[in-house]
N, C-alpha and C positions, 0 to 999 in steps of 0.2 A: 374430655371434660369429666370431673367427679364431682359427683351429686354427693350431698349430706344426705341421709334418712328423709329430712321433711321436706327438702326441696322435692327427693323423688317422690314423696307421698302426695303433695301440691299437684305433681304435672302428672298422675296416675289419675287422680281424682277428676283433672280437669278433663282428660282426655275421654274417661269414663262417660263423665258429662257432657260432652261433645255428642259422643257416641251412642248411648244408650238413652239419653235425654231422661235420667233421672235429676233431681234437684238437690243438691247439695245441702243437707240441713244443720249438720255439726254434730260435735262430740256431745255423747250423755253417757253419765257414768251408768255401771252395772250390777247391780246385787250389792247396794249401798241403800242404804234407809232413806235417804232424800239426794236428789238430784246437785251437783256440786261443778260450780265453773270453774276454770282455770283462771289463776292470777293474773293481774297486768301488773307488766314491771320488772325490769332488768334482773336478770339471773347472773349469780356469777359465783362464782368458785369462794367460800370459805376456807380463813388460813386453819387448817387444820395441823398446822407442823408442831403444836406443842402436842397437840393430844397424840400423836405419833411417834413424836421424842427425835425425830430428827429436823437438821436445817432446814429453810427453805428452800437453797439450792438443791440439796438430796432430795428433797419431794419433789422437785422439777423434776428431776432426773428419773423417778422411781415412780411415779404415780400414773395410775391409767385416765391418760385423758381420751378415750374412743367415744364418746359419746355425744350426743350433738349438741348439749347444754352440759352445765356442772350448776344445779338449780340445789337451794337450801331444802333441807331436807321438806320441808311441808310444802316447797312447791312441788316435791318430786312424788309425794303423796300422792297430790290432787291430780296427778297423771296416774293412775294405779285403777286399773280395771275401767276403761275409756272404749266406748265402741263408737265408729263412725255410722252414721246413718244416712241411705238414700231414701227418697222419694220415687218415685218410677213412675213416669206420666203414662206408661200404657195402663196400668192397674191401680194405681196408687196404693201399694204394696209400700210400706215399708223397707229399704233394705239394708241389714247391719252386718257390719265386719269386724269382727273382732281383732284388734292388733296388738301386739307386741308393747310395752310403755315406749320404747325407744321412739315410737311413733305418733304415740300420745301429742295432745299441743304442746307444743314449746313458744320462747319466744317470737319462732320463725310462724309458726301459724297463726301467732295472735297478731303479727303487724300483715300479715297475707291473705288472711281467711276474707276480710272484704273484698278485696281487690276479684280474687279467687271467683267467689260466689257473685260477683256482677258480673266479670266479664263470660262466664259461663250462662249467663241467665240473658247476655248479648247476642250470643252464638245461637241457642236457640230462639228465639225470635226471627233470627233471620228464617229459622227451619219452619215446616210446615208442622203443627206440634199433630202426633196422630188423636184420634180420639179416644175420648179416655173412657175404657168399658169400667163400666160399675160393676163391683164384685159384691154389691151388697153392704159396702163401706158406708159408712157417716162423709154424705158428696161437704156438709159443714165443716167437721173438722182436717177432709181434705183441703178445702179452698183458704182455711186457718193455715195448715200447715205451710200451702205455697206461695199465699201472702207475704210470710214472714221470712222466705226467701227474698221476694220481688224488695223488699227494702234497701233503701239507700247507705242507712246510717250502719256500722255496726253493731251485734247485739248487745246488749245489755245484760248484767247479769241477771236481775230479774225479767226480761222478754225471752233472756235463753233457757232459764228456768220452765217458762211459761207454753214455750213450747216443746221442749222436752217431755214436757209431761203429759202434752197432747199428744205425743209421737207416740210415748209408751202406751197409753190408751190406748193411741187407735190400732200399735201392734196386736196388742194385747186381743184388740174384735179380731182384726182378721187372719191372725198367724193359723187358728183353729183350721179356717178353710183355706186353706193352703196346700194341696194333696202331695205326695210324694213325689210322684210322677212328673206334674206340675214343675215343680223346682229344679228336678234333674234332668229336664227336657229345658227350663231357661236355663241352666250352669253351660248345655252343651251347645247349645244357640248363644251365648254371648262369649265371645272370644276374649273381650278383656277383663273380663273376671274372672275366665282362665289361667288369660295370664297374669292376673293381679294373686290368685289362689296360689300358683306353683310358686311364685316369688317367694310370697308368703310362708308356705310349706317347704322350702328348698330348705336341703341340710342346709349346717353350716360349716364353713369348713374351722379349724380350732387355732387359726388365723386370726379368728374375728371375735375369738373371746377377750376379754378383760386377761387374763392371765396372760397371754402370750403378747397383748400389747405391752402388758407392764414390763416386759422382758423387752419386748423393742427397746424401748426409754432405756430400760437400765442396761443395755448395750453400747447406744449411745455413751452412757455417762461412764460406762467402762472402758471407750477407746480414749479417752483423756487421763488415763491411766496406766502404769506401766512394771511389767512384775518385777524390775527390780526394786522398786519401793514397795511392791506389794509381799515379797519377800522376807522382807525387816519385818513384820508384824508377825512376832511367834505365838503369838492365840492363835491367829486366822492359821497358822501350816500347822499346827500341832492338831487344829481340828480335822484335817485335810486327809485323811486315809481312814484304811479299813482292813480287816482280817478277815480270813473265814479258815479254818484246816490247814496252816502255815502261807496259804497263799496272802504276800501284801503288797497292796495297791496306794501309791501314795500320789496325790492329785493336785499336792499343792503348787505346781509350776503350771498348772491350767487359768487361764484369765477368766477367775473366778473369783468373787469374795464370797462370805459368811452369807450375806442379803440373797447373792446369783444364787447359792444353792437353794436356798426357802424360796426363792421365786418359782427354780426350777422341779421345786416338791410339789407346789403348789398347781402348778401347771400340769405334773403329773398325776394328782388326784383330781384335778378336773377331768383327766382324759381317764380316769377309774383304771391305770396302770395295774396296780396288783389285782382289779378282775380280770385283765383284761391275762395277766399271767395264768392265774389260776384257770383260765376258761380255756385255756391252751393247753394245759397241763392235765384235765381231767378230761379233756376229750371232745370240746364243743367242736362244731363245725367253722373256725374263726380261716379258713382258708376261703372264702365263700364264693370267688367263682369257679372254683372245680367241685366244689360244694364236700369239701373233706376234711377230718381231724387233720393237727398238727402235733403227733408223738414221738418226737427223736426220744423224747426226755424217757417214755417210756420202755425202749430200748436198752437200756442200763439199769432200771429195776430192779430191787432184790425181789428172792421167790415169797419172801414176804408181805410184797406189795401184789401179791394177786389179788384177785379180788377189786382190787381199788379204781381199776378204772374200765367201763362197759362202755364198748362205742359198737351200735347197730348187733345188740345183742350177744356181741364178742370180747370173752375177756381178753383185753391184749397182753395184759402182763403173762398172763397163765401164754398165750400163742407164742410170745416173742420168747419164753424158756425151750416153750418145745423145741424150737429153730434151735435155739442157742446148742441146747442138749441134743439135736441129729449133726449140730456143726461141731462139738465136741467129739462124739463117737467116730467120726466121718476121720476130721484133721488127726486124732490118736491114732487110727487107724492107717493114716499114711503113712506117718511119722513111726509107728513101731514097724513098718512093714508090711503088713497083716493086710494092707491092700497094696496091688501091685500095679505096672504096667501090662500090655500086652502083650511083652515077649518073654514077662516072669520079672524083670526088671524092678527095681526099687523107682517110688517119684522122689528125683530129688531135686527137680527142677519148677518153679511154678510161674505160671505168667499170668498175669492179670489182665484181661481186656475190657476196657471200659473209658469211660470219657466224662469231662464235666467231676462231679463230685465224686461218680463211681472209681474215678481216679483221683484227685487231687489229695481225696481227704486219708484215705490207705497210705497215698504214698508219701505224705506228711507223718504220717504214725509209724512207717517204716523204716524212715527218715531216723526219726526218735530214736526207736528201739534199735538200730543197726548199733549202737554205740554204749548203750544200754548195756552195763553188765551182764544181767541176766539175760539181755537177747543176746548179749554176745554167745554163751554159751551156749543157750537151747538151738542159734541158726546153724552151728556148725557142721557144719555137710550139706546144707540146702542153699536154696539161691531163689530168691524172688522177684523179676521184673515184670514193668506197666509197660503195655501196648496203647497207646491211646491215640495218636494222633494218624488220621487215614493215608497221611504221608508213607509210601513203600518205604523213605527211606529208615521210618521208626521202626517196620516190619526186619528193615536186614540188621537194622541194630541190635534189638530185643532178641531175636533168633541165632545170633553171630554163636558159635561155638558150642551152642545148646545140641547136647544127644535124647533126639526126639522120643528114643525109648525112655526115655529116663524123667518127661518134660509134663506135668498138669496143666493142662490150661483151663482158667478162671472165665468165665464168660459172664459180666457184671452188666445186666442193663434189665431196668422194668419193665420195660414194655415188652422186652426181644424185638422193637424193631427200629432203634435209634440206628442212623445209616451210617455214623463211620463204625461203631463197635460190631454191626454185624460183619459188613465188611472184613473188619478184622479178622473174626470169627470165624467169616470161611477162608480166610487166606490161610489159621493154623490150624485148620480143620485140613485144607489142601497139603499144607506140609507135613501134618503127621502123614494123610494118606502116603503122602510121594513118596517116603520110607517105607512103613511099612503096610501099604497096601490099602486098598477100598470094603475091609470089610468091616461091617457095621461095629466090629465090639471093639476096632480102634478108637470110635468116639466114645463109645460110652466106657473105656476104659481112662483115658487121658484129657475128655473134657467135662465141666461141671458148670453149671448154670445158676445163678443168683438172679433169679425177677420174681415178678410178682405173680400169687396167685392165678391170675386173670391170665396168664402167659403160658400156662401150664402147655396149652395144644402148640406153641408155638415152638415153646422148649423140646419135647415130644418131636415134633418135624424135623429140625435141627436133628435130630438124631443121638441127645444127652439122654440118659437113663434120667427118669425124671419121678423114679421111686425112690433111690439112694443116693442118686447127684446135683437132684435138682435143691437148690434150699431159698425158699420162699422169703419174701419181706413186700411192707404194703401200702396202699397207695397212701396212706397218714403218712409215709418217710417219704421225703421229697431229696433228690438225689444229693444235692449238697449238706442234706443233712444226715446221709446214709453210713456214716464212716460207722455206728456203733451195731448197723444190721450186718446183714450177713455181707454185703460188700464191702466191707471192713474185717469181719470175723473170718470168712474164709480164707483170703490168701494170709492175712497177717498169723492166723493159729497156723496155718500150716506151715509158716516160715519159724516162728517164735511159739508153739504151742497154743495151747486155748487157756492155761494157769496163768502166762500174763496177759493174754488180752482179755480178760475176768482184769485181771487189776485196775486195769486203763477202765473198763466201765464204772468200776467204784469210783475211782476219780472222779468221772463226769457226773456219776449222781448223789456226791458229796456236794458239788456245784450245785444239783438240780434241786437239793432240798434245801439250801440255804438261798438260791434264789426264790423259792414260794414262801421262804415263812420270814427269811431277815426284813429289817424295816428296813422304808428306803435309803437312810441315811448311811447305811451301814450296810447295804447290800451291793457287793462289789458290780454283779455287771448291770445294774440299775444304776448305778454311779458312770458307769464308765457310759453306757447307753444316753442318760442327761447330756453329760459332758459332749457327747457325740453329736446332739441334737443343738446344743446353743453353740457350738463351735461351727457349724455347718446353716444353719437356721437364721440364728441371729448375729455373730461374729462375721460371719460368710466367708469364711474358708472351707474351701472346692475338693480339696485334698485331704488325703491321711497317710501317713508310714508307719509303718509295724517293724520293731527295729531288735528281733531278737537275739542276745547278747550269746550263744552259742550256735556252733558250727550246725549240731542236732538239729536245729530247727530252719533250717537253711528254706525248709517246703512250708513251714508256715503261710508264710505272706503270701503265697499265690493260693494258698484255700483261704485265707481269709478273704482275698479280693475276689475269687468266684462267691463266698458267701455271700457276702453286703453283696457287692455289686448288681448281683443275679438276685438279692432277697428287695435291695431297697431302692432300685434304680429302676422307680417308676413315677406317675406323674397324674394318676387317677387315685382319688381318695377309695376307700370303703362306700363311701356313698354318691358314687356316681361325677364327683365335681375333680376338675382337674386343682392342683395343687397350683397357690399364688406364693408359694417361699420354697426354697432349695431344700432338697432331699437328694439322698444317694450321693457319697464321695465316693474321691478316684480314693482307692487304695491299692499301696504299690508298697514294697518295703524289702530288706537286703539283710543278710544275720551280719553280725556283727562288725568288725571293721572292716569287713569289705566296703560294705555301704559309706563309711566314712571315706575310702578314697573313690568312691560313684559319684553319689548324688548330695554330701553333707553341703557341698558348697553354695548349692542353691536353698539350701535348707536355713542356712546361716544369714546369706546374703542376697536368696532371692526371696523369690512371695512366702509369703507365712504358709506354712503344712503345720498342722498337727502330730506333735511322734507319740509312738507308745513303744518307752524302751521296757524289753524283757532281758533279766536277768534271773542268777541261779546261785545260793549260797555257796553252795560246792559245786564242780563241773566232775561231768561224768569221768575223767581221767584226766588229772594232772599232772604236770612235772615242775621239778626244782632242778634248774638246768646250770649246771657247776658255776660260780664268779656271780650268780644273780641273785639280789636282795631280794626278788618277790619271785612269786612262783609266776607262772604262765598265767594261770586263771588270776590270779591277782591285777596280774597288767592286761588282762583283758576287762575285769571290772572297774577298775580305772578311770577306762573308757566310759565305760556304763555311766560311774557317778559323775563322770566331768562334762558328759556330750549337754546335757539336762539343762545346768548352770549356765554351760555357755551360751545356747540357746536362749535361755529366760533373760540372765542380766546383760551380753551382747559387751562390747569393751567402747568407751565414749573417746571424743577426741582428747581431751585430757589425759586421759590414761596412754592412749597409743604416744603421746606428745613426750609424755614424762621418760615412753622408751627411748626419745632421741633416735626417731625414727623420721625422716629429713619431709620437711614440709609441705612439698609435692606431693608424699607418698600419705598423709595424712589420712584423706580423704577413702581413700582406697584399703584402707586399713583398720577402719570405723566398721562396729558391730552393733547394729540398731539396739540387740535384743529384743524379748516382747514376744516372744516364740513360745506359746503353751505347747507341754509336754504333758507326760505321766509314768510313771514307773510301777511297771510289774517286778515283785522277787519272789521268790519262790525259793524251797530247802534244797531241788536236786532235780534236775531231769528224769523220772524215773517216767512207767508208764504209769503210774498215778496222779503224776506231775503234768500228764501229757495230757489224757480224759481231765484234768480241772483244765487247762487253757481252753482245749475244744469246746467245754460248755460254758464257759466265760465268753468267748466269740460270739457260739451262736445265741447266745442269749441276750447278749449286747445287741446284736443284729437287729433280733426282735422286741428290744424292749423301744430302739427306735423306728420301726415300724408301727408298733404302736401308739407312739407320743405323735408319729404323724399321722397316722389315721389310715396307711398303706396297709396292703397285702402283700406280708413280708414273704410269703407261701407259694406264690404263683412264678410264670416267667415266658409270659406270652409273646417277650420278647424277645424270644429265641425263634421262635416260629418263623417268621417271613423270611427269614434268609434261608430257613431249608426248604421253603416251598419254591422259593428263585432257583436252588440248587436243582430243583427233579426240572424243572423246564430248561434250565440251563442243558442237562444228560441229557433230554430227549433232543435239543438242537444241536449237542455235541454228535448225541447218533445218527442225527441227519447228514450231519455233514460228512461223518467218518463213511457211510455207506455210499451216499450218494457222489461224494466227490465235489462238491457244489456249494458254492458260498449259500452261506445260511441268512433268516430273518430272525433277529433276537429281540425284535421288539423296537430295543433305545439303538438309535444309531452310535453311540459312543462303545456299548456291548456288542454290537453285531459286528463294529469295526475291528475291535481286539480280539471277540472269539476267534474270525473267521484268520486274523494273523495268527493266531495259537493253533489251528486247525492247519492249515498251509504250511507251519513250520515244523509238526510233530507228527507228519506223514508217516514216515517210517519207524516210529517207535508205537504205534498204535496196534491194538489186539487183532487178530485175524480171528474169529471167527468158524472158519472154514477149516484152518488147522487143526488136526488130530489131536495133538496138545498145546499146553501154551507154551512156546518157545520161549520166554521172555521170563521163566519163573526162575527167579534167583534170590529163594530165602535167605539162604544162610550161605556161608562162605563155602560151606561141605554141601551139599545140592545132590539130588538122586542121579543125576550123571554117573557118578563116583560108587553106584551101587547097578547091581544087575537087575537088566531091566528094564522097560521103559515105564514112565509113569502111568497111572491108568488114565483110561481114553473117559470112561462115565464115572459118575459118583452114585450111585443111585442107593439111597439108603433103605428106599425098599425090596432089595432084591439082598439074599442070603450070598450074595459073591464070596468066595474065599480070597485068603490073601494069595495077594500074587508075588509068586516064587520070583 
C-alpha cells in the first residue's frame, strides 16, 4: 500500500499519541506576526495553460503533479512556515516539529484532524494516564490547553487561534527550563521520534524532486510519439548537435524534443552538474567511500596548468610531469638503444601485464595507433602485446615466438597485489629466468613496474629496480581511468615513442577544458551523458551500443563497457539510500559492419538499444579499387549514414506493400522504427582523434553518475568474487594434497569442485618436484637450451647466471 504525505503524517501522529500520550493540539504558524488558520474548501488545480503558452493536453503531459494537493496559490501560502505541536502529559511540555510545507494541512487533514484527535483522546482513556509532574508551568493554562483537545466539535478559526496563542505562551514560560540534557536524554528514550526525526532528516533521493517527475510525465507523453514525424521538423534537428575542436555530435535521431532537453537542463541544475564537474576537476574528495580525488583529467595537463590543482598539499600537475618526463627519458632510452637487455641485446619486444582498465584502455589506444600513419612508422621493429587474462593459455599465446633476450616486460597494477596480473608476473619473471638464468639483474633488466607510490616495498620484493624502472601513478587514477598514466604511457611510448602519446593527451585535455567551461547545451559529453540518463531512467532502455565506423577502433566498446559498467553499475546513492529508478546499462558494441552482420537484426527488430554511431571524415588508408564509383571509406560511410535513418523511421506496411512483396510476407517485413541513435564524426583517426573519444567516454560516464547521485569512482563490486576465489584455492589445496573429497560450503560448489578435482588428477603441480615439469611458455621452451631450469628463485641471494 502507498501512503500520500498526510495520510503518513495522520497515522505517525496518531501512533505517537498512542504511544507517548502526548495530546495532539494542531498546526500554529511560525515567525509570522499573528497566528493564521488554514482554509476550508476544496483545492484544485488552476488552468494555468495560457500563462504557459501551451495546450491543455501538453500541460497534462508536462506538468509536475508530485504533490498531495495543487491548492491556489494563497492556500499554498497559508501552509508556509506551519509547526505541529504536542502536549506531553508527563510534563506538560509543549512539543513542536517543524515540517516540511509538503506536510503542512491540506485538504486531507482538515476533513481528518477531528476524527484524528478523538479517537486518540479514546485510546488514552482506556490507558492509565501517568501523573502529571509540575515543572513549575501555569497547571491553568495547561488544563486550557487539554480542554480544548477533549472537544467534540471541530476547531474554529477563532478557538484555534485562541489556543495557539496559549500554546506559544505557555512555550514561551517554559522552553527557558528546559536543560540540554533533559531533551537529549527524552529524543533517546522515545523511539518514535526517532523514528519520526530520521524520516524527517533522510536524504532524498533526486527521484522525488519536481524536476525528475516532470520528466516522468513528459516520457510518457513522448512514447505517443514517433521519430519519424519527429524528424520532418527542421528547427527541432537543426537545433540538435554540437561542436567542440572538429569533434561533431548530432543528437537529433534521440527521442528527444526541444521541451526534453530544457527539462533535462533543468534537472541537471538541480542536481548543481557543473559543481558537481568542477569539484572533480579541482580536486575535491567526490570518490567518498575510499575517501579520494578523482584526477584522470589531470593527467593530461599542460606544464602550464601547474600550480592549478593542490590535493593533500601535493601539486599534482607539477607530480604527474615529473612521471611523464622519467617515462619520456626511460622509453627514448630504449627505443635509441642506450638501454639494453641482459645479454647486450636491444628491447625490441614489450609485454604488457595487467587486467581490468590496466589493459583494456592501452590496448584500445594500440588498437588506434597500429594504423595510424605515424604509429606506423615510429612501431617499426617493435612489437607490443597484453598478458591479461590468468588463463595459461593467454600466457603461450603472448610469449609464442618472442626472443626472451630481446622481450620488456610491463608489469601494470596499483596495488602489486591484484591476483591474476601478479600471477602473470611471476610466470614471465619464471621465463625470462628459464632462459637466461636466476640472476637478480635479469629482472631488473627486462621488467618494469607501473603502481602506485604506496607499492614501492612491494615492487622492490618482486625484484624491479624501483629507482629507474619503477614509474609511479595514484590512488586519484582509478584503473579504468589509467590509460593517460603511466599504464598507458609506458608500453604505448615505447612501442610508438612518447612525441605521440603527448599528442593523444592533448586530445583528451582539449575535451577536458571544454567540458569545465562549455554551457550545457553545447557541451558534447554533458549532452551525451543527459541523453544517457533519460534513455535509461525514464525511457527504460536497459541497453547501449557503441558502433564505431572504423576497423582502428575495434577495442573501443570493450573499454567503454569496463567504464560505465564498472563506473555506474551500482545501486547505493551518495547518501546512503538505494536507488528507486534504473542506472547502469549493459553496453556492448562491434566496429563497423561486422556488427551489421552480428547483432543489427535485433537492433532493428528486437527490443529498442540505444546506438552511438562513430565515424571519421577521412580513414586512416583508403583505397579506389579499379571499376568502383566510390572509394572503400566511402562505402563504409554509407553505412554509417544509412544504419541511423533506418533505425529512427523503420519501413511501415505500406511501404513494404507498394514493393509487391507477397502478403504472407508482410508482416515479417515491417520496421517499427522509433530506435534513438546518435552520431559521432570526427576529421581523422589520429592519436588526437583518440584522447578526444576517451575523454568524451569517460566524461559521459561521470556526468551520469552524477545526475544520479552514484559513485561513479568506486567498485566494491568486484570484491566478493575474489574473496570466494582465495577460499575456493585453499579447498582446491585441500583436496589436491589430501586426496579427499572436499567441503565448499554450498552443496552445488562442493559437488562440481570435487568432479573438477577427480577429473584433473594428473595434470596437477607436484610440489615435491625439482622443477615444474609442466612449464610450456613458448613453443621454443629451455629444453632446447643447455641446462636445466633453476631449482630456487631466490632474489635475495647474488646467484650467477647459470651456464
Amino acid at each position: 500500500m502507498r501512503l500520500d504525505s498526510s495520510s503518513l503524517f495522520l497515522f505517525l501522529a496518531l501512533y505517537y499519541s498512542s504511544i507517548s500520550t502526548p495530546a495532539v493540539v494542531g498546526w500554529i504558524p511560525v515567525s509570522t506576526s499573528s497566528p493564521r488558520c488554514f482554509r476550508r474548501g476544496v483545492m484544485t488545480e488552476p488552468d494555468r495553460s495560457a500563462e504557459l503558452g501551451e495546450s491543455p493536453d501538453y500541460f497534462l503531459q508536462t506538468e509536475d503533479f508530485s504533490g498531495d494537493s495543487h491548492a491556489p496559490a494563497e492556500a499554498e501560502e497559508s501552509r508556509e512556515n506551519m509547526e505541529l505541536v504536542f502536549i506531553d502529559d508527563k510534563d506538560g511540555h509543549p512539543r513542536r516539529i517543524r515540517l516540511p510545507n509538503r506536510f503542512a494541512p491540506t485538504v486531507a487533514w482538515d476533513h481528518h484532524h477531528h476524527a484524528t484527535v478523538s479517537f486518540a483522546h479514546r485510546i488514552r482513556q482506556k490507558r492509565k494516564s501517568p501523573e502529571v509532574q509540575s515543572t513549575g508551568g501555569s497547571i491553568k493554562e495547561e488544563t486550557a490547553a487539554k480542554e480544548q483537545i477533549n472537544r467534540d466539535e471541530p476547531m474554529l478559526e477563532n478557538e484555534f487561534s485562541d489556543t495557539t496563542n496559549e500554546i506559544e505562551s505557555f512555550h514561551i514560560e517554559t522552553e527557558e527550563r528546559e536543560g540540554t540534557e533533559e531533551e537529549e536524554g527524552e529524543k533517546k528514550n522515545n523511539p518514535v521520534a526517532s523514528l519520526w526525526n530520521s524520516i524527517m532528516n533522510r536524504p532524498k533521493l533526486v527521484s522525488e524532486c519536481s524536476q525528475w517527475k516532470r520528466l516522468q510525465k513528459h516520457a510518457e507523453y513522448m512514447k505517443s510519439q514517433h521519430l519519424r514525424d519527429l524528424l520532418t521538423d527542421e528547427e527541432r534537428c537543426n537545433s540538435m548537435y554540437a561542436t567542440h575542436d572538429g569533434v561533431y555530435v548530432d543528437y537529433s535521431r534521440q527521442f528527444v524534443t526541444q521541451d526534453t532537453m530544457k527539462f533535462l537542463y533543468e534537472l541537471a541544475e538541480k542536481q548543481d552538474l557543473q559543481g558537481q564537474i568542477l569539484a572533480m576537476m579541482r580536486g575535491d574528495k567526490i570518490n567518498f567511500t575510499e575517501k579520494r580525488a578523482v584526477l584522470h583529467t589531470a593527467l593530461r595537463a599542460g606544464k602550464e596548468e601547474i600550480g592549478s590543482v593542490i590535493v593533500d598539499d601535493m601539486d599534482v600537475v607539477q607530480e604527474v610531469h615529473e612521471v611523464l618526463d622519467q617515462i619520456k627519458e626511460f622509453t627514448e632510452g630504449v627505443r635509441s638503444g642506450e638501454l639494453r637487455g641482459y645479454t647486450g641485446k636491444r628491447l625490441r619486444n614489450i609485454v604488457s601485464v595487467g587486467i581490468g582498465g590496466s589493459y583494456l584502455g592501452p590496448e584500445f589506444l594500440h588498437e588506434c595507433l597500429k594504423t595510424e600513419p605515424e604509429g606506423v612508422n615510429s612501431a617499426l621493429g617493435y612489437s607490443l602485446r597484453f598478458l591479461s587474462n590468468v588463463d595459461p593459455v593467454d600466457v603461450e599465446r603472448t610469449c609464442a615466438d618472442l626472443d626472451p633476450e630481446e622481450t620488456l616486460v610491463v608489469v601494470v597494477s596499483k596495488t602489486f597485489t591484484t591476483a591474476e596480473t601478479m600471477l602473470n608476473a611471476r610466470t614471465m619473471r619464471q621465463w625470462l629466468w628459464d632462459f637466461m638464468g636466476n640472476d637478480r639483474e635479469v629482472v631488473r633488466k627486462h621488467m618494469v613496474a607501473c603502481a602506485s607510490l604506496s607499492s614501492t616495498d612491494k615492487v622492490q620484493e618482486f625484484g624491479i629496480d624501483t629507482e629507474s624502472r619503477f614509474f609511479r601513478f595514484w590512488d586519484f587514477v582509478g584503473g579504468r581511468y589509467s590509460v593517460c598514466s603511466a599504464a598507458g604511457a609506458v608500453p604505448i611510448s615505447l612501442l610508438y615513442g612518447y612525441d605521440l602519446f603527448e599528442k593523444f593527451l592533448k586530445g583528451a585535455n582539449s575535451i577536458d577544458k571544454h567540458f569545465a567551461t562549455a554551457p550545457l547545451n553545447q557541451n558534447i559529453p554533458v549532452l551525451m551523458g543527459l541523453l544517457g540518463v533519460w534513455n535509461m531512467s525514464f525511457m527504460k532502455y536497459r541497453s547501449r551500443t557503441t558502433l564505431p565506423y572504423a576497423e582502428a577502433l575495434l577495442k573501443l566498446p570493450a573499454h567503454i563497457q569496463q567504464l560505465d559498467m564498472e563506473s555506474n553499475g551500482k545501486f547505493m546513492t551518495k547518501h546512503g539510500r538505494e536507488v528507486d529508478y534504473p542506472v547502469g546499462e549493459i553496453d556492448f558494441g562491434e566496429a563497423g559492419t561486422n556488427g551489421q552482420h552480428s547483432f543489427y537484426q535485433l537492433l532493428h527488430m528486437g527490443q529498442t538499444v540505444p546506438c552511438e554511431f562513430i565515424g571519421f571524415v577521412q580513414s586512416q588508408h583508403d583505397f579506389c579499387v579499379e571499376g568502383e564509383d566510390l572509394s572503400s571509406h566511402d562505402e563504409l560511410m554509407a553505412n554509417f549514414f544509412a544504419q541511423p535513418d533506418a533505425l529512427a523511421k523503420g519501413k511501415t506496411e505500406v511501404e513494404v506493400r507498394a514493393e509487391g512483396v507477397p502478403e504472407e510476407l508482410i508482416p515479417h517485413k515491417v520496421f517499427k522504427g522509433n530506435r534513438p541513435s546518435l552520431s559521432l564524426l570526427l576529421p581523422k583517426l589520429t592519436a588526437y582523434a583518440c584522447g578526444q573519444l576517451l575523454a568524451i567516454y569517460e566524461h559521459r560516464t561521470a556526468v551520469q553518475g552524477f545526475m544520479w547521485d552514484i559513485n561513479s569512482f568506486d567498485q566494491w563490486g568486484v570484491e566478493l568474487g575474489k574473496k570466494l576465489a582465495i577460499d575456493v584455492k585453499s579447498n582446491m589445496l585441500e583436496g589436491r594434497t589430501k586426496g579427499e573429497a572436499i567441503d565448499a560450503g554450498s552443496p552445488a560448489t562442493t559437488r562440481l569442485l570435487n568432479y573438477y578435482l577427480e577429473n584433473s588428477k594428473d595434470t596437477a603441480c607436484n610440489p615435491e618436484e625439482s622443477h615444474n615439469s609442466m612449464t610450456r611458455v613458448t613453443r621454443k621452451t629451455h629444453r632446447e637450451h643447455s641446462g636445466l631450469p633453476p631449482v630456487q628463485h631466490d632474489l635475495g641471494k647474488h646467484g650467477s647466471r647459470l651456464s
